[in-house]
Kinemage of the C-alpha trace (Angstrom):
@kinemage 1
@onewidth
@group {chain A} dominant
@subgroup {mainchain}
@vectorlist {calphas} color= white
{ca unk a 1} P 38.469 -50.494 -19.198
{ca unk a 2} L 39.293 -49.348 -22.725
{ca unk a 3} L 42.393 -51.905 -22.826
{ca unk a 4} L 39.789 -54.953 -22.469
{ca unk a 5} L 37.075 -53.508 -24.988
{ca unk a 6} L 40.209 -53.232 -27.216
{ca unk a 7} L 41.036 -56.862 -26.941
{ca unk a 8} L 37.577 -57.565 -27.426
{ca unk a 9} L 36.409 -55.110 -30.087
{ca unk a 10} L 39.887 -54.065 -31.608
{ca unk a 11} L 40.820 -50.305 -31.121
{ca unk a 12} L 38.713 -48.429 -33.850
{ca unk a 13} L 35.688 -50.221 -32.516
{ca unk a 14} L 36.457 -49.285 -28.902
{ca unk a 15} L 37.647 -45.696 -29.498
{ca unk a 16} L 34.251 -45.368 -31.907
{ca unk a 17} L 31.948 -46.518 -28.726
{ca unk a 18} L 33.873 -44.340 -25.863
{ca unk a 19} L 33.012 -41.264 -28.507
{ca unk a 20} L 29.721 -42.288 -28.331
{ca unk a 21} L 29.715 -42.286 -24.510
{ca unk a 22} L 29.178 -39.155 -22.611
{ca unk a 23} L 31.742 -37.792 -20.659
{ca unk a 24} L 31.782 -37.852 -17.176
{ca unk a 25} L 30.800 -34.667 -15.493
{ca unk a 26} L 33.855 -32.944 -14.069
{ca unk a 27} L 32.114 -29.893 -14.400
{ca unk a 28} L 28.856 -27.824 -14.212
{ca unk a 29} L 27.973 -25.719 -16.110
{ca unk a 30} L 26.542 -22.112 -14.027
{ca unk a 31} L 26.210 -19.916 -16.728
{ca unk a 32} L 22.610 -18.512 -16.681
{ca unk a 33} L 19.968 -20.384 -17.877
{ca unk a 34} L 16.762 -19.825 -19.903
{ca unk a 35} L 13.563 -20.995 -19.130
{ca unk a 36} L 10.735 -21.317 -21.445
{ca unk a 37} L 7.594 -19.221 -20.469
{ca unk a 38} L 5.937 -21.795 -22.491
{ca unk a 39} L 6.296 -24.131 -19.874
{ca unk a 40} L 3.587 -23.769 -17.230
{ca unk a 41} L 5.221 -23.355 -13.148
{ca unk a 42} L 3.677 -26.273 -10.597
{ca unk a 43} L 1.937 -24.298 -8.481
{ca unk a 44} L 2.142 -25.942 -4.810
{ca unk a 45} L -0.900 -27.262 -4.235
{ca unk a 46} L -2.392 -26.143 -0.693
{ca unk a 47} L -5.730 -26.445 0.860
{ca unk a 48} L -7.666 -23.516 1.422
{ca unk a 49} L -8.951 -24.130 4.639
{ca unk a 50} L -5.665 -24.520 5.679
{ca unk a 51} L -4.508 -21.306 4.076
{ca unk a 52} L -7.708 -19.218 6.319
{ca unk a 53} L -6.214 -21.110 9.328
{ca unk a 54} L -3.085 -19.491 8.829
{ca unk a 55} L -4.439 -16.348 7.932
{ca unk a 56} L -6.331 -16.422 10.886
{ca unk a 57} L -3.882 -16.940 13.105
{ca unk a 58} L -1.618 -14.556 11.864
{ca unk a 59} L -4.254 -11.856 12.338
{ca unk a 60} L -5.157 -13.023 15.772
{ca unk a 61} L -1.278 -12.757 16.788
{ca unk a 62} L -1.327 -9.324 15.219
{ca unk a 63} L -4.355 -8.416 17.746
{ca unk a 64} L -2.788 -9.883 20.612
{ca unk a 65} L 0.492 -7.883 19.490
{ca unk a 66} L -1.100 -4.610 19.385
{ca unk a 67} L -2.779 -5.582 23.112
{ca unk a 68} L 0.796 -5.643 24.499
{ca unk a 69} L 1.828 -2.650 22.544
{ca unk a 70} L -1.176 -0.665 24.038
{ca unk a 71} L -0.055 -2.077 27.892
{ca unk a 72} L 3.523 -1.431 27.544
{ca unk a 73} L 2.233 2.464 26.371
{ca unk a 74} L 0.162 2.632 29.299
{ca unk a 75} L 2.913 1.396 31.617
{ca unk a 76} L 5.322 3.968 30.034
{ca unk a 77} L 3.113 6.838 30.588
{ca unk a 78} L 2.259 5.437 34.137
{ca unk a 79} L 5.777 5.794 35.191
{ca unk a 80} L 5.979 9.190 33.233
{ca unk a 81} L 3.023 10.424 34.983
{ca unk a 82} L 4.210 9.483 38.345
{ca unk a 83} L 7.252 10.740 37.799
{ca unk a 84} L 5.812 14.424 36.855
{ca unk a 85} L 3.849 13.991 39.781
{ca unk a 86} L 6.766 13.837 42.425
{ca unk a 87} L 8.703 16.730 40.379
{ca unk a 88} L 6.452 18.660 40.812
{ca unk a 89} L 5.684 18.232 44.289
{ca unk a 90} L 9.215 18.566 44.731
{ca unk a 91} L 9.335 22.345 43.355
{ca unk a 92} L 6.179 23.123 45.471
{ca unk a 93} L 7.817 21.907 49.033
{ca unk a 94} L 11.407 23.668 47.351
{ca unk a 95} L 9.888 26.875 45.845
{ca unk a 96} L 13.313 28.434 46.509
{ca unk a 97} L 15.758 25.778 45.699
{ca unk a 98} L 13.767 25.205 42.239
{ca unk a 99} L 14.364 28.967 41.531
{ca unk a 100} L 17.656 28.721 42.254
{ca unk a 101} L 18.792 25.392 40.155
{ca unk a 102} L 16.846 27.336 37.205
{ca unk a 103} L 18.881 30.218 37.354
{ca unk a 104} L 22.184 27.894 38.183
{ca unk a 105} L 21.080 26.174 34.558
{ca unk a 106} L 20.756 29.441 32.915
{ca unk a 107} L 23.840 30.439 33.973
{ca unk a 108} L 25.828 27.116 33.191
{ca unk a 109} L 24.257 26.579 30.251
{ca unk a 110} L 25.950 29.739 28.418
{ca unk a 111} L 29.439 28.275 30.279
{ca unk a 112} L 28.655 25.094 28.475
{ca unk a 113} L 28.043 26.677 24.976
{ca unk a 114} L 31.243 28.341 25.451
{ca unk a 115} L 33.244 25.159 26.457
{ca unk a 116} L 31.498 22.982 23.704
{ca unk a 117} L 32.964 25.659 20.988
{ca unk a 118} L 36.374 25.374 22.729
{ca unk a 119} L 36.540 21.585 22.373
{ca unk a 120} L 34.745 21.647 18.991
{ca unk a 121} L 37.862 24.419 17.681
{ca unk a 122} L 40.153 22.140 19.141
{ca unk a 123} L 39.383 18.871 17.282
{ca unk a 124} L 38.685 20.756 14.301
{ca unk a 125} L 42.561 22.440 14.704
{ca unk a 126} L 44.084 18.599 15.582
{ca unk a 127} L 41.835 16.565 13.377
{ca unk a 128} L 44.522 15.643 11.232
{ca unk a 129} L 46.600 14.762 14.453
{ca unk a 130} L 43.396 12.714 15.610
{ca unk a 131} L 43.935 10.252 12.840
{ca unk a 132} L 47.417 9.720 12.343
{ca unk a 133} L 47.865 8.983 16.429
{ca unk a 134} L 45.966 7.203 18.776
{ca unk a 135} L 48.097 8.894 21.409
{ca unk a 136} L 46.614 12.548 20.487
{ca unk a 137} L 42.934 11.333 20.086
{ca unk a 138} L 43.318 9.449 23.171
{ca unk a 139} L 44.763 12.724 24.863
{ca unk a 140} L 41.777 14.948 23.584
{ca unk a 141} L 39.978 12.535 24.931
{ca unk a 142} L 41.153 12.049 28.354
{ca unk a 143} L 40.949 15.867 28.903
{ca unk a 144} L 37.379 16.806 27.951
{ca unk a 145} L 35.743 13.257 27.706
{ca unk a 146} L 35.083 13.075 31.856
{ca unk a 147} L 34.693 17.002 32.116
{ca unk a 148} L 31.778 17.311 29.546
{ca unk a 149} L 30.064 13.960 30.661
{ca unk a 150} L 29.991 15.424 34.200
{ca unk a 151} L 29.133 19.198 32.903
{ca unk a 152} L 26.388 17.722 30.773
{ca unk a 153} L 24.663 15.514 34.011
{ca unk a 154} L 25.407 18.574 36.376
{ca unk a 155} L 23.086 20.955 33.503
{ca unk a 156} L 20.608 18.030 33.267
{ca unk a 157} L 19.941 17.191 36.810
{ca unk a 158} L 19.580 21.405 37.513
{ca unk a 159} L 17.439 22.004 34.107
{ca unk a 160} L 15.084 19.324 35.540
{ca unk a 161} L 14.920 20.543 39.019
{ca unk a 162} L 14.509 24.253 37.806
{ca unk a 163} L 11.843 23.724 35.170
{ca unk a 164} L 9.067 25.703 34.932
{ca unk a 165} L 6.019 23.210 35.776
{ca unk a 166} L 4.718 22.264 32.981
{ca unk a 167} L 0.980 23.093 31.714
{ca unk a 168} L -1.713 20.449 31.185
{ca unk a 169} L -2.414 20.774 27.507
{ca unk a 170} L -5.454 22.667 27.199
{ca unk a 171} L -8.946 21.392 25.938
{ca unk a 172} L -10.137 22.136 22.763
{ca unk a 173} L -13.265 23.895 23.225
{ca unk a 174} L -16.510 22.110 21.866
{ca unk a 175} L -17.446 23.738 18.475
{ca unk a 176} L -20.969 23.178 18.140
């Protein structure tokens, strides 16, 4: 383009009028820009009624939330409930057995003490070990990863079935 305005202008005149041109945007400028607080924001404009209908809404999905919430708690507790229930009928037709597991869990449960310190003084003694090779973590692993997973269900299963039954929580009594 500039060789033709050349021919047509002659070169100071052409080179004058490209100076005058601005250049073509190769690049934007990001740097942070300042914006007058003189300069009023546009608001969006939105009906009002429109706005309560939302508002509305929302709060009737909230209610209807909360309704769930409140089911899936009585569900829960249901099932809790129930469950109690057939524990504890359980101890009363197994007076004996349910003695029994709770003195098994008393009993196991200072074993397990004493075999959670061993395996806690053992990582603490390999740690370094435990993080240079996958081998040796994977070995610590392999020996007391099955044994305490089975130890810990075994305790559970006979703290459960050897509880004492458990007390209704007593009423408050009326002051007056």
């Amino acid at each position: 383009m500039l060789p033709k305005m050349e021919v047509l202008l002659g070169p100071s005149a052409a080179r004058a009028l490209m100076n005058d041109v601005p250049p073509v945007c190769t690049q934007l400028d990001i740097s942070a820009i300042t914006v007058s607080h003189s300069l009023p924001v546009p608001m969006p404009t939105t009906d009002a009624a429109e706005t309560n209908r939302l508002l509305r809404d929302m709060v009737a999905l909230q209610h209807r939330s909360c309704e769930m919430l409140g089911e899936l708690v009585n569900q829960v507790s249901l099932q809790q409930r129930q469950r109690n229930a057939e524990l504890k009928a359980w101890k009363e037709a197994n007076p004996k057995l349910a003695n029994a597991c709770r003195h098994a869990a008393e009993s196991l449960s200072k074993v397990h003490t004493e075999f959670l310190s061993n395996i806690a003084n053992e990582a603490y003694d390999n740690a370094e070990s435990f993080s240079d090779s996958d081998y040796a973590l994977g070995d610590f692993l392999d020996r007391f990863g099955p044994r305490l997973a089975h130890f810990n269900g075994v305790l559970q299963i006979l703290s459960q079935l050897g509880a004492p039954p458990s007390q209704p929580p007593a009423e408050k009594p009326a002051e007056g």
